[in-house]
C-alpha positions as CSV (number, residue, x, y, z in Angstrom):
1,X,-27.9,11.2,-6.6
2,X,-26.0,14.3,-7.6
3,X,-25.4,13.7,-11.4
4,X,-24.4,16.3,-14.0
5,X,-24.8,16.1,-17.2
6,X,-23.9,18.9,-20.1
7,X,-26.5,20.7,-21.2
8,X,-26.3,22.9,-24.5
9,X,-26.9,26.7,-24.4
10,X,-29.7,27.8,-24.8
11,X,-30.5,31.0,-27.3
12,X,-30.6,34.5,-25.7
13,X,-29.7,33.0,-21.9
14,X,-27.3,34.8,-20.2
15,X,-23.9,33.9,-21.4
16,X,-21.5,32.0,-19.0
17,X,-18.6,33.6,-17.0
18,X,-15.3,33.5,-18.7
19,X,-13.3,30.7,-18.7
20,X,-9.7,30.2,-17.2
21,X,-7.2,31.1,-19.6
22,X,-6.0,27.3,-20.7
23,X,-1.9,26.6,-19.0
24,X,0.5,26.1,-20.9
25,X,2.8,23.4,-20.9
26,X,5.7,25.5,-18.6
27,X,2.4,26.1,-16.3
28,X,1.8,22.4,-16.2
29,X,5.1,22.1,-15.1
30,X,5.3,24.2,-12.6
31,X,2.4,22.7,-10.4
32,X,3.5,19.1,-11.3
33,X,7.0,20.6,-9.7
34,X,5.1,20.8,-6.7
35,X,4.4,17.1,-6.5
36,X,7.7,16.3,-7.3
37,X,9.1,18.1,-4.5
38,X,5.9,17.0,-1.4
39,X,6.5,13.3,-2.7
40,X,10.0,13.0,-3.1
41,X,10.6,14.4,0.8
42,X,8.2,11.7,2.2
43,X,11.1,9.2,1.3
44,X,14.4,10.9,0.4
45,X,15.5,11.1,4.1
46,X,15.1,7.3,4.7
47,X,18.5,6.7,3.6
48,X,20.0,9.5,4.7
49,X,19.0,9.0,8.9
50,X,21.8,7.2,9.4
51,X,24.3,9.5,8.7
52,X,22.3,12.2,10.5
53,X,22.0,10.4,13.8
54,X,25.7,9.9,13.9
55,X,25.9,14.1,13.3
56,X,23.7,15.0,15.6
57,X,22.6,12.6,17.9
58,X,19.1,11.5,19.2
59,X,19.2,7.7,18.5
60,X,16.0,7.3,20.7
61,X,13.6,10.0,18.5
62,X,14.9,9.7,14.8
63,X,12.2,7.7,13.6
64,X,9.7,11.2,14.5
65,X,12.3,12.8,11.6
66,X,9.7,10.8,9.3
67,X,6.9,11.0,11.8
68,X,6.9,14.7,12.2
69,X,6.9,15.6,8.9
70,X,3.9,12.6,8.0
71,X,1.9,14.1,10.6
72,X,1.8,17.3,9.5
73,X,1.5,16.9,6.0
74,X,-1.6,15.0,6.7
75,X,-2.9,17.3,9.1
76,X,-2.8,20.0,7.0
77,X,-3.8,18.9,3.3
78,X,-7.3,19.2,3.8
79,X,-6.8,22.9,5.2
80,X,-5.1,24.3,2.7
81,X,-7.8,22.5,0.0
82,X,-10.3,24.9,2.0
83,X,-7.9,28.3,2.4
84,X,-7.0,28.3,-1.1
85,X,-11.3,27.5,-2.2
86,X,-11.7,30.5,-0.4
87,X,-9.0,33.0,-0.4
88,X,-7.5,31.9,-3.7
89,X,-6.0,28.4,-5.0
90,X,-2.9,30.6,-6.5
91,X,-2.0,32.5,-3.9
92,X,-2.6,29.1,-1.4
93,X,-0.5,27.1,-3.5
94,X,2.7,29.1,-3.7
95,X,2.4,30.1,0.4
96,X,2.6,26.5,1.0
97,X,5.8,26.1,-1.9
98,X,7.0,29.0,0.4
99,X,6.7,27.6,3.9
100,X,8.1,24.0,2.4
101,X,11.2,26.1,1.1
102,X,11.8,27.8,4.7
103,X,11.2,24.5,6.4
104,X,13.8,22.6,3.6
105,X,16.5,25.5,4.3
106,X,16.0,25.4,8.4
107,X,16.0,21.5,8.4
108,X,19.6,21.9,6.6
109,X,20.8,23.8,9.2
110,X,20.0,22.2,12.2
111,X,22.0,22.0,14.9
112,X,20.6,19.0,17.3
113,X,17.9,16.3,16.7
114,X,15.3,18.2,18.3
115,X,15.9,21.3,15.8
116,X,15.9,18.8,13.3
117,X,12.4,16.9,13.9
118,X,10.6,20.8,14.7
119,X,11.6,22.1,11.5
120,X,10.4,18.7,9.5
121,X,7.6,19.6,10.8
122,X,7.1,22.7,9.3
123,X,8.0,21.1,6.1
124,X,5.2,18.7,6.5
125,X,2.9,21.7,6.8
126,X,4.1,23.4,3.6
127,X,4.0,19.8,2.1
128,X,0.4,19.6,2.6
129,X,-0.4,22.5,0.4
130,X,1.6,21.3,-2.4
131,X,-0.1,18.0,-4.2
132,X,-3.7,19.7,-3.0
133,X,-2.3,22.7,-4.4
134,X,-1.5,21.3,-8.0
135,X,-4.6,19.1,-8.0
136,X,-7.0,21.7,-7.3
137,X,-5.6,24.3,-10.1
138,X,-5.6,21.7,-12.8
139,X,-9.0,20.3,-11.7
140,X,-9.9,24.4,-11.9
141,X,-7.7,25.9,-15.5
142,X,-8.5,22.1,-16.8
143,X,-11.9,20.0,-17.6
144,X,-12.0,16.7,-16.4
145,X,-12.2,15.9,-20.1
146,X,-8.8,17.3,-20.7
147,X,-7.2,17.0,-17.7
148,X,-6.6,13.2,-17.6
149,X,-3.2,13.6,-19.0
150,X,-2.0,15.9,-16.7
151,X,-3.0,13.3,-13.8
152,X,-1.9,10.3,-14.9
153,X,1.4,12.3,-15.1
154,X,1.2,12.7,-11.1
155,X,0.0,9.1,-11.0
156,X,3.5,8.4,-12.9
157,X,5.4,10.7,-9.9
158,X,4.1,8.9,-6.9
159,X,5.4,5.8,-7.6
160,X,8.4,7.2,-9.3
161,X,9.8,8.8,-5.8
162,X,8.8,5.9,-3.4
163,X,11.9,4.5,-5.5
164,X,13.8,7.8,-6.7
165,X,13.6,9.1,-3.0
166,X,15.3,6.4,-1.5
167,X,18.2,6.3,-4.3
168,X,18.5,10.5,-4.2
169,X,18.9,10.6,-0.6
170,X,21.9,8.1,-0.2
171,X,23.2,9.5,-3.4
172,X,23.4,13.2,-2.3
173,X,24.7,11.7,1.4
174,X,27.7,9.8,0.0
175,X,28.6,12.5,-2.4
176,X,27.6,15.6,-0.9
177,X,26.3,15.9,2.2
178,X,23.2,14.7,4.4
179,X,22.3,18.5,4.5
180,X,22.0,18.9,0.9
181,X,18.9,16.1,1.1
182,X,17.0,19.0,2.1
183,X,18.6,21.6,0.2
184,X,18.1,20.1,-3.2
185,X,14.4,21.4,-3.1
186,X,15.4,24.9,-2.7
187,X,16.4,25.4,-6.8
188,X,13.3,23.0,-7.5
189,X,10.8,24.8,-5.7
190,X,12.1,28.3,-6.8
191,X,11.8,27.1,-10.2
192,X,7.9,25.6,-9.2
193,X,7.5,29.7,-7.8
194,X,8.6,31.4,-10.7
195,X,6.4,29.5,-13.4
196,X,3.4,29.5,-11.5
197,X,3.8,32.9,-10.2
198,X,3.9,34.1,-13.8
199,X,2.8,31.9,-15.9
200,X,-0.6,30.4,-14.1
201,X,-3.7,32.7,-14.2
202,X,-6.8,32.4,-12.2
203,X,-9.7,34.8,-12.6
204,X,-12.3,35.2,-9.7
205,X,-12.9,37.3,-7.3
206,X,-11.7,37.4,-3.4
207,X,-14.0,36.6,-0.7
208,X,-14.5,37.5,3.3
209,X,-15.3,34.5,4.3
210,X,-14.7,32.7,8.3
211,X,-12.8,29.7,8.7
212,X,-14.2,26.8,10.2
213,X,-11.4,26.5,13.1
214,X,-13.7,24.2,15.4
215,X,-13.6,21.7,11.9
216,X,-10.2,22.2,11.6
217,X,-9.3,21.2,15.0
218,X,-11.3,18.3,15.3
219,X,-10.1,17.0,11.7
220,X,-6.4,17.5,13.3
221,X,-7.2,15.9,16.6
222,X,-8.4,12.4,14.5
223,X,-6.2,12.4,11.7
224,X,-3.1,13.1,14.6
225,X,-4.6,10.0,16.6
226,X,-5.2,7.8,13.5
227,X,-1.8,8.6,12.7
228,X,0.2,8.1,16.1
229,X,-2.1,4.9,15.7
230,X,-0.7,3.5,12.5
231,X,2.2,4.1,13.4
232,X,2.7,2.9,17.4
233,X,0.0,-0.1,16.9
234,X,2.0,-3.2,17.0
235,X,5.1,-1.9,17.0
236,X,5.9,0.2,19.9
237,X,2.8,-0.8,21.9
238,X,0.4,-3.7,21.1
239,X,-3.1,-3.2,19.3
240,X,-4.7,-4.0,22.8
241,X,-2.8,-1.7,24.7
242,X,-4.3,1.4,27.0
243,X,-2.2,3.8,24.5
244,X,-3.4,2.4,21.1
245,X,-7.0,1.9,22.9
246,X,-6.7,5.6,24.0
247,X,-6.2,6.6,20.5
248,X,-8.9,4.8,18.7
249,X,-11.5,6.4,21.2
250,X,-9.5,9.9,20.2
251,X,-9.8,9.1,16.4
252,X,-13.4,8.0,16.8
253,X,-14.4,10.6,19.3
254,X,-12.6,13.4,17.3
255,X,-13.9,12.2,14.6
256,X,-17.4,11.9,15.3
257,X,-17.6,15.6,16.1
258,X,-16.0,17.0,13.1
259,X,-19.1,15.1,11.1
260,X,-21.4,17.1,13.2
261,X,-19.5,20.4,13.5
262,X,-19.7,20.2,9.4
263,X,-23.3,19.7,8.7
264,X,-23.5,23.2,10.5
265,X,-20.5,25.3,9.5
266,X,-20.6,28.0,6.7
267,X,-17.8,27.1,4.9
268,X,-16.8,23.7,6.1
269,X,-13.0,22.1,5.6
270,X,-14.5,19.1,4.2
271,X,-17.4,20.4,2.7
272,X,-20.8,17.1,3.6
273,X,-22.5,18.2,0.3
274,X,-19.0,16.5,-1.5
275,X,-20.5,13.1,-0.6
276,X,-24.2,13.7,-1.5
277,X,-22.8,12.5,-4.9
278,X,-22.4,8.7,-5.4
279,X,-19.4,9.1,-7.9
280,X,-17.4,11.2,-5.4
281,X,-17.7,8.7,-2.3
282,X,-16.7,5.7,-4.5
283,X,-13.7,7.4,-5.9
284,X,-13.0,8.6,-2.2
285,X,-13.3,4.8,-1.1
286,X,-10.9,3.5,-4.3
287,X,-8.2,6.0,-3.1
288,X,-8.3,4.9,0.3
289,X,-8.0,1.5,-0.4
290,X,-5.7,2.0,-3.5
291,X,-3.3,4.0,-0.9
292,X,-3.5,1.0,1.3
293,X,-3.0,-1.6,-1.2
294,X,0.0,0.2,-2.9
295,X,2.1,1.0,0.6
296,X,1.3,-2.4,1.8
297,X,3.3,-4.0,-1.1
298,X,6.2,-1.3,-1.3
299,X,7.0,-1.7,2.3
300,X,6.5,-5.1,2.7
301,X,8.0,-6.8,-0.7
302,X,11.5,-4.7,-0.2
303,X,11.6,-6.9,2.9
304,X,11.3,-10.3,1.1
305,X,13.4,-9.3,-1.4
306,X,16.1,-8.5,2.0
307,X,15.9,-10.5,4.1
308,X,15.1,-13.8,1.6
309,X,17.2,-13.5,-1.2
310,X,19.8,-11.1,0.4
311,X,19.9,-7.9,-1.8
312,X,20.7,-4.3,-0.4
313,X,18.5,-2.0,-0.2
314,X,18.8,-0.3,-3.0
315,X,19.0,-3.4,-5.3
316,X,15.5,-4.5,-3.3
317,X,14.4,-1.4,-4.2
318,X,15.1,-1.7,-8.5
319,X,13.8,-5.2,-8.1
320,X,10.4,-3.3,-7.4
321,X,10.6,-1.4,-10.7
322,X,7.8,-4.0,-12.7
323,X,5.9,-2.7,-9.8
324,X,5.9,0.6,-10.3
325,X,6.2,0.6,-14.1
326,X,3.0,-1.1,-13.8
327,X,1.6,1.6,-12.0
328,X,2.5,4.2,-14.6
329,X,1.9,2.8,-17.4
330,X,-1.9,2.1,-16.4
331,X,-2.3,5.4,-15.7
332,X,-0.5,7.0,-18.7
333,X,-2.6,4.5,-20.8
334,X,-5.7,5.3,-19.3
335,X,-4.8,9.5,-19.4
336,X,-4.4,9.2,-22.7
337,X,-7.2,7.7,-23.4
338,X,-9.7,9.2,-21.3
339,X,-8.1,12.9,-22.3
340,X,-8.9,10.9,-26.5
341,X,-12.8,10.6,-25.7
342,X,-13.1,7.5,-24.2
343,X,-15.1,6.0,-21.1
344,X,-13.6,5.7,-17.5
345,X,-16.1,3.3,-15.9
346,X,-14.4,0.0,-17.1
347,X,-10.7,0.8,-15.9
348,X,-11.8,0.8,-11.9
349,X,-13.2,-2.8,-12.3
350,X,-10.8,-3.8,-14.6
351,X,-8.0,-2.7,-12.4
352,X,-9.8,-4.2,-9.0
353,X,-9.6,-7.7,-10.7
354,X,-6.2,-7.2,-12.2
355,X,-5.0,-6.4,-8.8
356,X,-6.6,-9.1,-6.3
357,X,-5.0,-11.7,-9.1
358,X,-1.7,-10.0,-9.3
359,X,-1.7,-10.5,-5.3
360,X,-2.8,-13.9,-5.1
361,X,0.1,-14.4,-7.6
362,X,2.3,-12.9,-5.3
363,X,1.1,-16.2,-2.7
364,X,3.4,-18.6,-4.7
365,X,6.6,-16.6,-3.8
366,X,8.9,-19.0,-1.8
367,X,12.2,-19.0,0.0
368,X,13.8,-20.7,-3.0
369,X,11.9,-18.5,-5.8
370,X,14.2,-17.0,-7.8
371,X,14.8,-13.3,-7.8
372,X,13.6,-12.0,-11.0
373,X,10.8,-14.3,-11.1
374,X,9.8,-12.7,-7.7
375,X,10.5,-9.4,-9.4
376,X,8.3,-9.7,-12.5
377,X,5.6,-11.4,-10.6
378,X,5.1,-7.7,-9.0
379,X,4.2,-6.3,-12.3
380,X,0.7,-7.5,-13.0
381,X,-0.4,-5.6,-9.0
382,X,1.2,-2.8,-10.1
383,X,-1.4,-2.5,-13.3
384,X,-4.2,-3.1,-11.3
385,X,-3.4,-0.6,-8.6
386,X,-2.8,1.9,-11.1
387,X,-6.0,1.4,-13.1
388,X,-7.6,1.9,-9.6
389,X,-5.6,5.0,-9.0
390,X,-5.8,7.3,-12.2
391,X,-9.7,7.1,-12.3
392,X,-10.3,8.2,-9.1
393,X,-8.8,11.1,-9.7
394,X,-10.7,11.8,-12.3
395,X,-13.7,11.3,-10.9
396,X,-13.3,13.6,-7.6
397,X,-12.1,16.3,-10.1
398,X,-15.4,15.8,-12.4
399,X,-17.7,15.2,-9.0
400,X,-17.0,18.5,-7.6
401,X,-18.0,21.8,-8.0
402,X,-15.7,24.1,-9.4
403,X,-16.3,26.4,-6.3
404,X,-15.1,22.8,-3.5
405,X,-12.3,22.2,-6.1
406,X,-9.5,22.6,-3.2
407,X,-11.4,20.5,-0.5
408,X,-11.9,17.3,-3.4
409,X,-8.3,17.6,-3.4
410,X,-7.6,17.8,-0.1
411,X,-10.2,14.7,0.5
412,X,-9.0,12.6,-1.9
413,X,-5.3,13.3,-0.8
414,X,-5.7,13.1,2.9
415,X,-7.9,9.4,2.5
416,X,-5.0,7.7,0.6
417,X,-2.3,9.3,2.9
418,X,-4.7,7.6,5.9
419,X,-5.2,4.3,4.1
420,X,-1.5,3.7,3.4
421,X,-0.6,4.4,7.2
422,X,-3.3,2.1,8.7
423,X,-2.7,-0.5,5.8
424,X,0.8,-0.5,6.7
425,X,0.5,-0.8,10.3
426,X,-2.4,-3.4,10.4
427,X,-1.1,-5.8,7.4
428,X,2.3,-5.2,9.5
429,X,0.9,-6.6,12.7
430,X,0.0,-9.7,10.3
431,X,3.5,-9.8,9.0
432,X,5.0,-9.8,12.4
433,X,2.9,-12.6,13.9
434,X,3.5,-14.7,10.7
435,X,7.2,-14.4,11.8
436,X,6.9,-14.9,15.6
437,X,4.8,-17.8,14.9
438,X,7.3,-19.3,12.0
439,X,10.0,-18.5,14.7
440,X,8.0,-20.7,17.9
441,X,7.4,-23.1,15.1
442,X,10.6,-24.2,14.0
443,X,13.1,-23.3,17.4
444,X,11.1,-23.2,20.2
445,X,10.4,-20.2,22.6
446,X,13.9,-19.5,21.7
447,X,12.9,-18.3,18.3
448,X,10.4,-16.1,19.6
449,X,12.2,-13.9,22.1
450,X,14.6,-13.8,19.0
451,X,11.8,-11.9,17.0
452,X,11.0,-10.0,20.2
453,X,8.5,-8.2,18.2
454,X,11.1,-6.8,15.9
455,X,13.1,-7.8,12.9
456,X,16.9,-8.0,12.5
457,X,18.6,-6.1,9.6
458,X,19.6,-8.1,6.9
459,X,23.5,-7.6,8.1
460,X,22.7,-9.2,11.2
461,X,20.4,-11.9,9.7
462,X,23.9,-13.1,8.0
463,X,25.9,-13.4,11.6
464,X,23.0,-16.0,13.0
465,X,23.2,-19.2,12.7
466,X,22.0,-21.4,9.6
467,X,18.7,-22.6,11.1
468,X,17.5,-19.2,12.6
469,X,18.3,-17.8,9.3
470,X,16.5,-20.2,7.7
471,X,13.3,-20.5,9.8
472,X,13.0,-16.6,10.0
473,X,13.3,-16.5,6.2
474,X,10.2,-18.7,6.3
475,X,8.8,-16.3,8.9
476,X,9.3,-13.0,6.2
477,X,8.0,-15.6,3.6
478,X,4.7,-16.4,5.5
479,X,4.5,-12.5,6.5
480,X,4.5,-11.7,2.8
481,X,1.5,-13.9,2.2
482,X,-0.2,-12.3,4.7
483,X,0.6,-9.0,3.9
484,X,-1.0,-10.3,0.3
485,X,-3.9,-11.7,1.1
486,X,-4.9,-8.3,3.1
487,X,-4.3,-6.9,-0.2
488,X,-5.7,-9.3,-2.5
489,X,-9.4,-8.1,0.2
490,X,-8.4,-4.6,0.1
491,X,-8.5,-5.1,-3.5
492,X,-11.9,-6.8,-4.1
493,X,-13.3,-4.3,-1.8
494,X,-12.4,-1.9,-4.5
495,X,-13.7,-4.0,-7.0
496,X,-17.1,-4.3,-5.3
497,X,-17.0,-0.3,-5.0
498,X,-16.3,0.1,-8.4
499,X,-19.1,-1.9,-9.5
500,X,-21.4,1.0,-8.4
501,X,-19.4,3.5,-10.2
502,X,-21.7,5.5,-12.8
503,X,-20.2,6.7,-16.1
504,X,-21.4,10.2,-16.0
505,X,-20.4,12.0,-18.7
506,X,-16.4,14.4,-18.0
507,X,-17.6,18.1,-18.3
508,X,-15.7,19.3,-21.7
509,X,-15.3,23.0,-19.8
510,X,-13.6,23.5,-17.3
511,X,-15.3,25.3,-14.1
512,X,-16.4,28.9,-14.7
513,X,-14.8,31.0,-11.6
514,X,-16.6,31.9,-8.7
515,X,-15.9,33.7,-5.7
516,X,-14.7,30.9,-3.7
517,X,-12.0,30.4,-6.3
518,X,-10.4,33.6,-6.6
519,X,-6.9,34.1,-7.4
């Protein structure tokens, strides 16, 4: 196994190459700014589509508004890990800030639906760059010793815009405008541009080196199918379809040959001597499964909260706060601690356990379970997932080299982004044969070409009549504790993972520039 430990100088040996100069706390900012603005985006046009479908049109393609943007965000995270480990993390980081601006400004003045969905997805492929971006320059200007509270602040934003998003976008729609959802990251990003323009310093020198297109292309060819994948499966086509069949031979074709293109490329995307240390595959196996656990419950419990106890959306939303508050303050607990000194082995496993109980809890929520009780029982999932969350960061950024910096990132970005998508649609395919079922149960083949595969809205859930509400209540119920009890195994998964976690020791330097890291 690849483990490091420190080692103290040794008398007359040659000295070691000049550290970063340390950011300050404006610099901090300014990359943090940058996961602000990627995060927020994935969610702040939920609310807003509405109102943009009745402007432009294009009822039949406004869910690829989302989809679009998703898929190239994805795509391209892992790319722009590599560019910026080889041409510069600095420079890589505000081109991507740039293109996300230009996309942001073109999305707010599209004409038609197809404008609309081509420039999201060039904002997708400046979002990319963004949280690899940030992640990569902390993880290179900060030891892992020192940088835990800097994470655990970005573990705090993730959760903090899968609710703020939402409440933003129908904010700046019913006051403003649905343009200005994409405007708004115009003064944010400028502001993330000038402070890391001139207040973040790298030192290193720039390299000639050849990118691995062939890697690239196959890595975009599987992550696209695994995408379309998650998010056609069950939905619009069934798992056993030609389409969604088609795709998982793309994925695992695609796939397949990236591995093999990588073992022989010069300067691979996703570099194979990553996962020749045990630490760094475990932490890429928590994230993917922490990213699945965590968008299972924040798509799925909004709908309980709906559809059973008849909130809005935004009031579903709030109800999810002990959730997410959970969430945070695991991981500002644990950044503060870790960045104080102490040990980061016991928080994984801790959090694994916290987390399959905190689901199982979630198993006694019923029709007639009352609101806040369903509320706080989300908070003790959201301390587990984050104790799951924060260290894995940590230990991708203290795994790598300083020199594969950018492609850690990119790794440990793109495998949560991949496990929320395919925990959402395969735990939703649970969830919607919970409710058909519930549905044939209680009115017959009746109720089932009432689900037809797809929910009502909670508006026309309230014009049905008092036993169809009432048995598909019971359906959401039932779909819930499915949706849970995928977690509750996603969960002890990680908690088996984290069991062969090592505690090797956070390197108290941060990595000494080399030429794959220049500025």
């Amino acid at each position: 196994m690849n483990q490091r430990t420190e080692k103290p100088p040794v008398e007359g040996a040659p000295s070691r190459a000049p550290q970063p100069d340390p950011p300050s706390r404006p610099a901090v900012l300014g990359l943090l700014l940058g996961i602000i603005l990627a995060t927020l985006d994935g969610t702040i046009v939920g609310t807003a589509l509405p109102t943009i479908v009745g402007d432009l049109g294009g009822l039949d393609h406004f869910s690829w508004v989302v989809t679009a943007y998703l898929l190239t965000t994805a795509v391209s995270t892992p790319v722009w890990g590599k560019l910026g480990d080889l041409y510069g993390r600095k420079g890589s980081y505000l081109t991507s800030i740039a293109v996300f601006l230009a996309g942001s400004v073109l999305c707010g003045l599209a004409q038609d639906m197809g404008q609309l969905i081509a420039f999201r997805a060039l904002q997708g492929l400046g979002a990319g760059g963004l949280f690899v971006g940030a992640l990569s320059l902390i993880g290179t200007l900060l030891p892992p010793a020192q940088a835990g509270r800097s994470q655990s602040m970005i573990g705090v934003m993730l959760p903090a815009a899968m609710i703020g998003g939402p409440l933003l976008g129908g904010f700046l729609t019913d006051r403003l405008d649905w343009r200005w959802v994409f405007y708004v990251n115009v003064p944010v990003g400028a502001a993330a541009l000038l402070l890391v323009g001139l207040l973040v310093h790298v030192r290193g020198e720039r390299v000639t080196a050849r990118v691995d297109y062939a890697g690239a292309a196959l890595l975009t060819a599987g992550i696209l199918a695994l995408t379309l994948l998650g998010t056609w499966g069950g939905s619009a086509y069934g798992w056993l379809s030609p389409q969604i069949t088609g795709l998982a031979l793309l994925a695992a074709l695609a796939l397949a040959a990236f591995v093999r293109v990588e073992r022989r490329a010069p300067e691979p995307v996703i570099p194979p001597r990553l996962f020749r240390d045990r630490n760094f595959t475990l932490a890429q196996a928590l994230s993917f499964l922490a990213g699945a656990a965590m968008m299972a419950a924040a798509t799925y419990l909004p709908q309980y909260m709906q559809f059973v106890h008849g909130t809005s959306s935004t009031r579903s939303g709030l109800l999810l706060l002990p959730l997410m508050l959970g969430m945070m303050g695991a991981q500002l607990f644990i950044g503060r601690a870790v960045g104080n000194g102490g040990g980061y082995r016991g928080y994984p496993i801790a959090g694994a356990a916290v987390a399959v109980a905190g689901a199982l809890a979630l198993l006694t929520l019923g029709v007639d379970t009352p609101t806040a009780a369903a509320s706080a029982l989300t908070l003790v999932l959201g301390v587990g997932l984050g104790c799951l969350m924060q260290p894995s960061l940590l230990i991708t950024m203290n795994s790598a080299e300083p020199r594969d910096m950018g492609a850690a990132s990119g790794t440990t970005t793109l495998l949560r982004t991949i496990g929320g998508s395919l925990g959402v649609a395969v735990l939703g395919s649970v969830h919607a044969s919970r409710v058909t079922d519930a549905l044939t149960d209680r009115l017959g083949t009746d109720g089932a070409r009432l689900a037809g595969g797809r929910e009502p809205t909670p508006a026309a859930l309230r014009e049905l009549p008092e036993p169809v509400r009432d048995a598909f209540r019971a359906g959401v119920t039932g779909g819930l504790h499915g949706v849970m009890a995928g977690t509750a195994a996603l969960c002890a998964l990680a908690f088996a993972a984290a069991l062969l976690i090592r505690e090797v020791p956070l390197r108290s330097r941060a990595g000494a520039p080399d030429p794959s890291a220049a500025d």
